[in-house]
Structure formats: structure tokens, C-alpha cells
N, C-alpha and C positions, 0 to 999 in steps of 0.2 A: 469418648474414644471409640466406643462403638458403633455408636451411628456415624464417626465419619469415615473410620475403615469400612462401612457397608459401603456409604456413599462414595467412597471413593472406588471400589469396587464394581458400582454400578456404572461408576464415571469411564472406567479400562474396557469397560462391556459393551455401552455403547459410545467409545471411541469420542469422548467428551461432550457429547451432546445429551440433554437430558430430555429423557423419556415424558419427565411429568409435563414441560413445555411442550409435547409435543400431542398431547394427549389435550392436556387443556386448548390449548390451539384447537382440535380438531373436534372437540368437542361443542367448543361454543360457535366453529363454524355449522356445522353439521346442524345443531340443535337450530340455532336463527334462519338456517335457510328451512327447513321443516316446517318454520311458523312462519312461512312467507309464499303462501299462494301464486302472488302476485309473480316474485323472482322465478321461481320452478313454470312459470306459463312462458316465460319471458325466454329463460334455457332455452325451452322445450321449443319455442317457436325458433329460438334463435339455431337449433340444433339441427330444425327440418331446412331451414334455409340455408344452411352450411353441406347437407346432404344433396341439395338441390343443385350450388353452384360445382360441387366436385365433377355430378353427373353430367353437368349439360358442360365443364370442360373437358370431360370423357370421350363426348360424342363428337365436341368439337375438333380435342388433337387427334380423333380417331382421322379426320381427311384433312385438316391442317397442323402437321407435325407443331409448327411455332405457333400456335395459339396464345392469345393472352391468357397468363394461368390465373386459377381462381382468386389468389391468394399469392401475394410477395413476403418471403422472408423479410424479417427485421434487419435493417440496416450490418446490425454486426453478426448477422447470423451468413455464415457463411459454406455452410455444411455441404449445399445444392448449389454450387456454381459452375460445376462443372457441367459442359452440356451433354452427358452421359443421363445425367438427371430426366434429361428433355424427353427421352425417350421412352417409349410404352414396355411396359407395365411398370416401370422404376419414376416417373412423373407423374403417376395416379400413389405412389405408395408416400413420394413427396409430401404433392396438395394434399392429400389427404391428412399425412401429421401433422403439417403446418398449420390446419383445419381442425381438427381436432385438439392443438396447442393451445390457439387463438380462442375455442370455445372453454377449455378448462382455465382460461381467466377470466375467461366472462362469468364463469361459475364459483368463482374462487373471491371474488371482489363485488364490492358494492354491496355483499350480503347487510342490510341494515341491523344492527344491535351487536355483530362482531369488533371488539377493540382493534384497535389498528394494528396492533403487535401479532394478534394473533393471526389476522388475516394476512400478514407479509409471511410470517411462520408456513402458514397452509399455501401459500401461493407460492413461496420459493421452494419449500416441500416437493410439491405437486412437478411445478418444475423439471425438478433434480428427478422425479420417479419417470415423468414423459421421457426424459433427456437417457437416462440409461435404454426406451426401446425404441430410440431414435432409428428409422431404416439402413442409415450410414452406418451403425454400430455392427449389422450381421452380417456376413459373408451372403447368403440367402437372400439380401435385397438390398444390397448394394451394388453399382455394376460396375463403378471405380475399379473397386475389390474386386470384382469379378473377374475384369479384363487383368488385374494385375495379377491374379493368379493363373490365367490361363498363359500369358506373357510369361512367366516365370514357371513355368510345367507345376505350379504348385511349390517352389523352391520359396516363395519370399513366408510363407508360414514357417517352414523349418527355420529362416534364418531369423522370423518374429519370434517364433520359440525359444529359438537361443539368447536374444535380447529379452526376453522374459524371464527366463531361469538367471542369466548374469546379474541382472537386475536386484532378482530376488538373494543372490547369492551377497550380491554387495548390500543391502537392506538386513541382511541377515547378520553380517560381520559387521555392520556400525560403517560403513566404506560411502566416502561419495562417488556420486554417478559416474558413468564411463567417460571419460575424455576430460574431466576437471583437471587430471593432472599436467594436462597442457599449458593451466594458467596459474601457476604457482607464484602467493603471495612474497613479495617483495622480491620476484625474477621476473615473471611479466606483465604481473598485476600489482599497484600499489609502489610504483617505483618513482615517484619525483622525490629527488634527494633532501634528505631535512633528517632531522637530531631528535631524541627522545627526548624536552630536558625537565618534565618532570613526571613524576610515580607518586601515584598511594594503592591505598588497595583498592581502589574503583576504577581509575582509567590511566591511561599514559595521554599526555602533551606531546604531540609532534608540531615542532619549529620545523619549516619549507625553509630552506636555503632560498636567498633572493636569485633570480635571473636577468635584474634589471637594474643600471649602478646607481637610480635612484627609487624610492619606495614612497608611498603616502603616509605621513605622519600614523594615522589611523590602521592600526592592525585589523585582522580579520580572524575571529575566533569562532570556528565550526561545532557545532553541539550536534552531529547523527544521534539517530535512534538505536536505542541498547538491543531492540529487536533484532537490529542488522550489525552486519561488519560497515564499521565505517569508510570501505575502501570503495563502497560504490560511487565516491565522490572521487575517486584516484584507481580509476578503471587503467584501462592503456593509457599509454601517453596520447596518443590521439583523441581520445574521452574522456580526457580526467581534467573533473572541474578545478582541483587545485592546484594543477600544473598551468590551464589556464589563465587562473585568477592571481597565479604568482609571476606569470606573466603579463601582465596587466599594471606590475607595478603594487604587489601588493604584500606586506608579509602575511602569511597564513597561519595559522595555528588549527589543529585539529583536536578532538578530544577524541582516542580511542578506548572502548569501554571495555574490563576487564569481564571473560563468559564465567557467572555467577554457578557455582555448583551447590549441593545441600548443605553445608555448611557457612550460604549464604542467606539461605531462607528470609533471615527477618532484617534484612536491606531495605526502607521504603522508600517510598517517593525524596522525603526532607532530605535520607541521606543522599541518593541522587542528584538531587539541587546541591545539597552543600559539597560533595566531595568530588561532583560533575562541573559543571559551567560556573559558581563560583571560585571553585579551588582552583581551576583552570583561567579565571576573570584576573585572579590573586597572581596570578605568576603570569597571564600575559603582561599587566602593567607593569611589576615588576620587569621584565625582562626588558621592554621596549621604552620602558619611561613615560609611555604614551597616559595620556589622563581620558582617553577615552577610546573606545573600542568598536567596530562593525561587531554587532552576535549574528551568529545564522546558524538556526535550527533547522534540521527537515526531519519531517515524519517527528514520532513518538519524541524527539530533542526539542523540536520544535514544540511542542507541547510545555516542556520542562523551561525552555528558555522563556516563554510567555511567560511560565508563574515565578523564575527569575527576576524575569522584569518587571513586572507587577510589583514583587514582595521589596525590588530596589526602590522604584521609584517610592513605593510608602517610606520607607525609610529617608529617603532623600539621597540614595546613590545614584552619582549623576556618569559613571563610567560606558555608560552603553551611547553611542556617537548615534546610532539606529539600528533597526533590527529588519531581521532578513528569515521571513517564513517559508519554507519549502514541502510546501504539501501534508501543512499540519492543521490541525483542528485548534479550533478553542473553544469551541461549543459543540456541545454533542445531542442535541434535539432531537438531531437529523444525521445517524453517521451514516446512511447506508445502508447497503446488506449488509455491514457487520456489526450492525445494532440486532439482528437475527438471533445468534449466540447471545445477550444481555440480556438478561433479564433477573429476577431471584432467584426462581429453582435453578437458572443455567450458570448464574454466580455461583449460587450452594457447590453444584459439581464441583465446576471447574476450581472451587478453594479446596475442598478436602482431596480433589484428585493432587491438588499443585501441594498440600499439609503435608502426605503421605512422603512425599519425596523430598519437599522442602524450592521445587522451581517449577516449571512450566517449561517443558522441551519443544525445541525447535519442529518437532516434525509433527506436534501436536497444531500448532499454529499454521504450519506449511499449508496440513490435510486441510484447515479452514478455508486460508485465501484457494486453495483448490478446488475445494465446492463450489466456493462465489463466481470462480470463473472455468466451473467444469467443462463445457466446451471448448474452449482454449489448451486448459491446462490440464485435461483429463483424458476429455473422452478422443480431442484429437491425436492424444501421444500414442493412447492403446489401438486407433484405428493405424496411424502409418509407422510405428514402431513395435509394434505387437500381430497384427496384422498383415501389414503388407511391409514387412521386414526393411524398411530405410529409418535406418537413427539419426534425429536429427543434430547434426555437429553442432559439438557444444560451445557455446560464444563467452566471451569476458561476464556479460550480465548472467547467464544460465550459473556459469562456475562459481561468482558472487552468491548466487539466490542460495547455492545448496552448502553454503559456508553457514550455516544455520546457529544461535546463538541461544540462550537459555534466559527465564526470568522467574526471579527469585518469586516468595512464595506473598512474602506482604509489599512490596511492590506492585507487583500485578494486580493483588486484590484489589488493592488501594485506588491504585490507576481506575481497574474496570468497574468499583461502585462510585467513588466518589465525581470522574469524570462522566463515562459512561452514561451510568444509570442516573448517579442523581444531579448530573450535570453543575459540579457544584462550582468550578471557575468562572462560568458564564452567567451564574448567577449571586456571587459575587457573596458564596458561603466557604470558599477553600479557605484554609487555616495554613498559614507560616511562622514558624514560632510561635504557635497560638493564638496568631491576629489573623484576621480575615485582608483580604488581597483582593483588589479589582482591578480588571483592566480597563478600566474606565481611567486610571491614573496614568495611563503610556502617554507620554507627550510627543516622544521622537519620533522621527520620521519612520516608515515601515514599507519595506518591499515584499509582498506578500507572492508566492503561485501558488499555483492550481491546476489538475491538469485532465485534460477531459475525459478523459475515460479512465478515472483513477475508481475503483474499489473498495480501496483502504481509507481515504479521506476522499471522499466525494466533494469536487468544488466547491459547490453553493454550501456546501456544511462549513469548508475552508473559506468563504466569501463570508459568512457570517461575523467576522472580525471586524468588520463595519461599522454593526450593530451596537460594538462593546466599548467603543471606545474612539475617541475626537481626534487621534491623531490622523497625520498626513499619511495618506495609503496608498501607495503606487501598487497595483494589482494586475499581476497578469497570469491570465488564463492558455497555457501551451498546450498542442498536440500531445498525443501520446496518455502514455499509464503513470501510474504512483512513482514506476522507476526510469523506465524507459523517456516519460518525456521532463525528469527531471538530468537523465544524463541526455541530452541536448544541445551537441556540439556545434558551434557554427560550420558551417559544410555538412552537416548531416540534413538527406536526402530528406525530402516532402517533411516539412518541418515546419509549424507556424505558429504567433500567437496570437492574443490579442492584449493590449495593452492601456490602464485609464488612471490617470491620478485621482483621488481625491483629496482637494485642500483640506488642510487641517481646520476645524468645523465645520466643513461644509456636509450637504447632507448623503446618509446614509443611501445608494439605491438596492434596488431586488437585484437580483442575478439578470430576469431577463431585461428588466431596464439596463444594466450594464452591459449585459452582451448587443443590445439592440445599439448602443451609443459608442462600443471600443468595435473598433476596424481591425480585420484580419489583416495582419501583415507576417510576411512569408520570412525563414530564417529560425535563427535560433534565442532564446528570450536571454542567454545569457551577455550577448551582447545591450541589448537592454540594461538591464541588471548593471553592467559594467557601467554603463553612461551615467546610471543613476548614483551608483557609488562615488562616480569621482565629483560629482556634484555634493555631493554630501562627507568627503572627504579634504583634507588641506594639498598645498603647494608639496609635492613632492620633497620629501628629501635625503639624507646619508644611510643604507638599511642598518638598521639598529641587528647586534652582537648576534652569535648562536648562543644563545643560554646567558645564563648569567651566574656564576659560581660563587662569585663574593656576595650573592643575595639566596645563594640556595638554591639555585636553578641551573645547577652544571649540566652540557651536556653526559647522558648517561649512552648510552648507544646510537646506533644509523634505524631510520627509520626501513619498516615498518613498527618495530619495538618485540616488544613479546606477546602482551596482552592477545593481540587481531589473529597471534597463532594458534592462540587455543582453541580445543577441542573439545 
């Protein structure tokens, strides 16, 4: 009890990251580069010749303002496009970060004898500390800022002032961000009409009311991630995939997941599975009669629907028609940056910090994905909302993001050692009623994405599904992020995928052999998606009941239910 009130302690102190990983990390960098002559000659020369090319584009944009500069930002770095940058002394303060960026990974990597954990540790570290004295960050060397403030007599500070303090005011009362209450759940957000018709104490069933007077035998049963509100699939009507896909001819069924509080603590993963996308499997059949089913997990559901799947097909349940993965993992070798946070001492934390309370809160996971993509979602808020006082209006996906949701305390452990760390799905150690499960047994067909500049599930991590298993795998790789290019409406602006089947046995490829073989085509992947379902669904026909009373499955209210409203 006492060591994990201290740990948990240490864990509120440094804001859930653990110290000793960060120590060890830097340790065994520090020490291997010491005993590496070779590397520190290597820096060293590489440091005079980084000093060399700043100089001689000094001399150069001193009589040709457009010189080719030393050094080009990284594709997604976007910080210096402005051509205020271009100009002297603000394009020497530039090249020079960018130069001095580019060398603190040349210093950070390749060290020989540092583990690889460690050195992604010290390298995104290192990062995150350049990234706070980025020249865009200070009034004093930035000249954006500069002119905005001489534009605005110095007005746009008071007015980042006051979006600073509001901010902090609403941070303070437990309040979401300024302007969420424009997108209020089930008035502009979450509105395609449909029936609650079942409850327990894990999620509600929402039934879509049909829009088309005939439907495909084949229902459609949604399993979102308990991280999120599941309305990111039932965005506006203009972007909501289940409004879509119920247009389309399809009945929908959604799982929404009920936000776990301390009195839910010891909720795991089994109960998830059995009280999520089973219980929810149990009452779409029932309702529809249908003897088999589309599953479609995304994110963290998708994870839960795979060891679903998995744990059916051992048994020999044949209800899943195919399965539809949405930017979910099955293997975790390789998650990302957010294999940075997993590790043992950063489990120890993060379990006694989640013990103490009994869940793991939403703004604890927020601050993560914020690190990973501190540029984006950080440092550019505090430069044009803190600084140069313009708030950026808040959109259907912003109001979604800050609906923040909770995770019990042995759930999450469970999730983050057994997946995570010891990667036990993919190697075919995870336990289902005490039997081992492999996906090696999936035989239905599988519509997998992935999406390119995803964070959270990095593709080729989500592409590894390959690897696991013979079945047929339509895969496609879309534009966009984890969320943004999964809500992917057709008509939505510069939007592309790429798309490649795999026969069922055929062989496994790499990522870059699939990307070098599937062609970029321009639009939205749900249309895709759609061709492939009706292919793999029957002859349309009469859309089966709302609910079904005389089997236990009355409608109980109008969607969005209750669960998605909590707080």
C-alpha cells in the first residue's frame, strides 16, 4: 500500500511519465556514446559542416534575398512557410534550428549498444525540449508575431490573454473548451434517427432506423473504442458514417460504451468482450434473425473485435459474415510513438497512478496524444491562440475530441501489458476463458484501413494483420489522421486512398511492397468499403423490426441514449 501511494504520487508529479525511464533512457545513451570515439568524431565533424553550410547561406541571402536555403524542413513541418521567414535575421534564426534539429538526431541515433526503446525515449525527448525553443514560439524571433502585434497596436496579446485565462478558468471548473457548446450531442451531433433497444451496464445498442425500403439481409454491428465517444462515426449529417452506410441499404447497429467511474475499476478486458460486442452480437441476431453479421471495430474496438473473433471462430461460431478493421492494431511490435510511454517502470506508474482512483481520465491520455503531436496540437494553439489572440473556431471533430471518456483501472492494465508490452495476441498467448486464441483462425473475409499519418495506430503496425493470418484482406491505406481520415466523406476536399486485395492464402507483402503495387486513387475509401460490402453481402430485402420486445430487446428510448451523455 505504501509503495504504490508513493508511486502513485510520483506518477501526479510528473504528470504520468516516469522519471526512472527517463533516467535509464539517458543513461545508457549518454554512457555508449562516451565509449564511442568513433561516433563523437563523426558529431563533431558533422557539427563543423552544419556551421559551414548556415555561414556560407548567410553570405549568400545576404545579395540574393531567395537563396537556396541550407536546409529544408521536414515534409510536415510547417512552422517556416511563411515568407516573413525568408527574411534576415528571422531565416538565419530558422536554418539555424532546423540545423541544429537535424544534428541533435544525428546525435541521438545510431549510438551502438543503446536498446532501441531507449534511444526513441532520448530522441523524442530531445525533440520535445528543441520543440519548446523553436524561434516561432517567442515574440523576440518571430516576425509573424511581430507584424501581428505591431498590426494590432499590441491588442492581439491582451485578447491571447484573455483566451488564456478563459481557458484556464474552464480547465479549472471541469468545463469544455469555448465553443463546444455549439455541437451538442444528439441536437447537431449524433442525430441519424434510431432506438436504444438494448442496456446493461457496459454499453447501450443503438438500432438506425432504415432510409431505404429495402436493406441487405446482413446487419452491420459497430464496436468504437471505449477511449472515445462513439459519435465520431455519427458526426453531422454530412459526415456521419452511419447515416451514410444506412443509406447504402444497410441496418446499422452501434455499441455505445457506458464512461466507467471508480466504482468500476476492476472491469477487464473478458468483461469488455463479453458485455461489448458479444452481448451486443446476442441481440443483433436476435433482433434481425440474420444468422450472420458485418463486425466493424475502429481503434481500441477494433482491437476487442479481433480477439472476438478469434475466440468465435475457436469455438466454431460462424455469426461474423466479415470483419471491418478501422485503424486498429493487432500487433504491437511496432506501435509508434506510443510505444514511448510502455514500458515496466512506465506500466508501474501509470497502474498505481490508475489503483489510486480506480480509472485512467481522459485528460491524462489527451496530454499524451498532445506530446506526440506537440507541433500541431500544442505549440501551434499557444502561438495563434495565446499569442496572437485568433481562437481557432471550433469544428464537429474538435467538440467530439474534448468529449473525453475514462478507463477502468484493470482494463487498461490489462490492455497496456498483455497487448502493448508483451504483445500477447499476435503471438498467439492471449487467454479467452482460459484458452489461448489466434488469429491465425480468422477465415472471413476482412476489410482492413489505415491511415497515413495516424499516431495512434501507425499503418504498417495496422498492416501487420497480414502476417497473422490467411484470410482474404482488402486493405486500404487513406489520407489523413487516426480520426480525421477515418471520417472521410465522399465529397470531402483532397481526399485519397489506396487500395489492394489479398486472396485468401495468398502471400503476405511489406508495407513498402504494397504501397509500391496499390495506386493512388483520388475520393473517399468509404465508397470502396461500400462496393466491398455489397459483394460480400445478400440480395436485398424487407428491413427487419426496431427492436424486438417479445425476445427482450424492446425499444427503450430515441437515440443517442444516455450512456454517450455522460460526464
Amino acid at each position: 500500500m505504501l509503495d504504490r501511494a508513493a508511486t502513485a504520487t510520483l506518477a501526479q508529479t510528473f504528470h504520468g511519465l516516469s522519471p526512472a525511464t527517463m533516467m535509464q533512457s539517458f543513461s545508457d545513451w549518454a554512457m555508449h556514446l562516451a565509449l564511442a570515439p568513433g561516433k563523437q568524431m563523426q558529431l563533431a565533424a558533422k557539427a563543423g559542416r552544419k556551421y559551414a553550410r548556415l555561414g556560407d547561406y548567410a553570405l549568400r541571402s545576404a545579395s540574393e534575398p531567395t537563396a537556396t536555403p541550407a536546409i529544408d524542413p521536414l515534409p510536415q513541418d510547417h512552422r517556416f512557410d511563411d515568407p516573413a521567414w525568408k527574411q534576415a535575421p528571422f531565416n538565419l534564426l530558422a536554418q539555424g534550428f532546423l540545423l541544429n534539429q537535424q544534428w541533435w538526431h544525428a546525435a541521438t541515433t545510431g549510438v551502438a549498444g543503446v536498446s532501441r526503446h531507449h534511444q526513441d525515449v532520448v530522441q523524442f525527448t530531445t525533440r520535445q525540449i528543441l520543440d519548446v525553443f523553436a524561434p516561432t514560439n517567442s515574440p523576440l524571433t518571430n516576425p509573424v508575431l511581430q507584424k501581428r502585434i505591431i498590426e494590432s497596436g499590441g491588442q492581439c496579446l491582451i485578447e491571447g490573454g484573455k483566451h488564456l485565462l478563459e481557458d484556464m478558468q474552464r480547465m479549472v471548473r471541469g468545463e469544455p473548451p469555448v465553443g463546444t457548446e455549439a455541437f451538442g450531442v444528439g441536437e447537431v451531433l449524433a442525430t441519424t434517427p434510431g432506438k436504444v433497444v438494448y442496456r446493461n451496464d457496459l454499453i447501450e445498442l443503438i438500432q438506425y432506423e432504415p432510409s431505404t425500403k429495402l436493406v441487405r439481409p446482413q446487419p452491420v454491428l459497430i464496436t468504437p473504442a471505449w477511449i472515445m465517444k462513439y459519435y465520431i462515426l455519427d458526426l453531422r449529417p454530412e459526415n456521419s458514417l452511419v447515416r451514410w452506410l444506412v443509406g447504402q441499404g444497410y441496418t446499422v447497429f452501434m455499441v455505445s460504451w457506458r464512461n466507467p467511474g471508480s466504482e468500476d475499476r476492476n472491469l477487464d478486458m473478458e468483461t469488455y468482450r463479453r458485455l461489448g460486442p458479444m452481448a451486443a452480437l446476442d441481440a443483433v441476431c436476435a433482433i434481425t434473425g440474420a444468422s450472420a453479421v458485418h463486425g466493424v471495430g475502429y481503434c481500441l474496438g477494433g482491437t476487442l473485435l479481433s480477439i472476438a473473433a478469434a475466440a468465435m471462430a475457436r469455438d466454431g461460431d460462424e455469426r461474423l459474415a466479415s470483419l471491418t478493421l478501422l485503424a486498429a492494431q493487432t500487433e504491437f511490435s511496432e506501435p509508434g510513438e506510443l510505444g514511448l510511454f510502455i514500458d515496466e517502470a512506465q506500466l508501474n506508474l501509470l497502474e498505481n497512478m490508475m489503483w489510486t482512483r480506480g480509472y485512467l481520465d481522459s485528460s491524462q491520455m489527451g496530454g499524451a496524444f498532445q506530446i506526440l503531436r506537440s507541433n500541431d496540437l500544442l505549440w501551434s494553439r499557444v502561438l495563434s491562440t495565446y499569442l496572437m489572440g485568433e481562437r481557432e473556431p471550433m469544428s464537429d471533430l474538435m467538440a467530439w475530441n474534448a468529449d473525453g471518456t475514462r478507463m477502468p483501472y484493470a482494463m487498461h492494465s490489462q490492455y497496456l501489458r498483455h497487448l502493448f508490452l508483451e504483445d500477447d495476441l499476435a503471438e498467439g498467448h492471449y487467454k479467452v476463458g482460459g484458452r489461448s486464441i489466434s488469429l491465425s483462425a480468422l477465415r472471413g473475409p476482412m476489410f482492413v484501413v489505415g491511415t497515413e499519418r495516424d499516431h495512434v495506430a501507425p499503418w504498417r503496425s495496422v498492416h501487420k494483420i497480414h502476417g497473422l493470418c490467411g484470410a482474404e484482406i482488402c486493405f486500404a491505406l487513406t489520407s489523413g489522421g487516426h480520426n480525421a481520415g477515418i471520417v472521410s466523406e465522399p465529397g470531402h476536399a483532397h481526399r485519397s486512398y489506396r487500395l489492394l486485395t489479398r486472396e485468401a492464402g495468398g502471400p503476405a507483402l511489406d508495407p513498402d511492397e504494397w504501397t509500391a503495387r496499390a495506386p493512388v486513387q483520388e475520393g473517399s475509401w468509404w465508397t470502396a468499403w461500400g462496393a466491398w460490402l455489397d459483394e460480400h453481402s445478400g440480395a436485398p430485402v424487407s428491413p427487419p423490426p426496431m427492436g424486438a420486445a417479445d425476445k427482450g430487446y424492446a425499444p427503450l428510448e430515441d437515440a443517442p441514449g444516455q450512456y454517450v451523455l455522460e460526464h
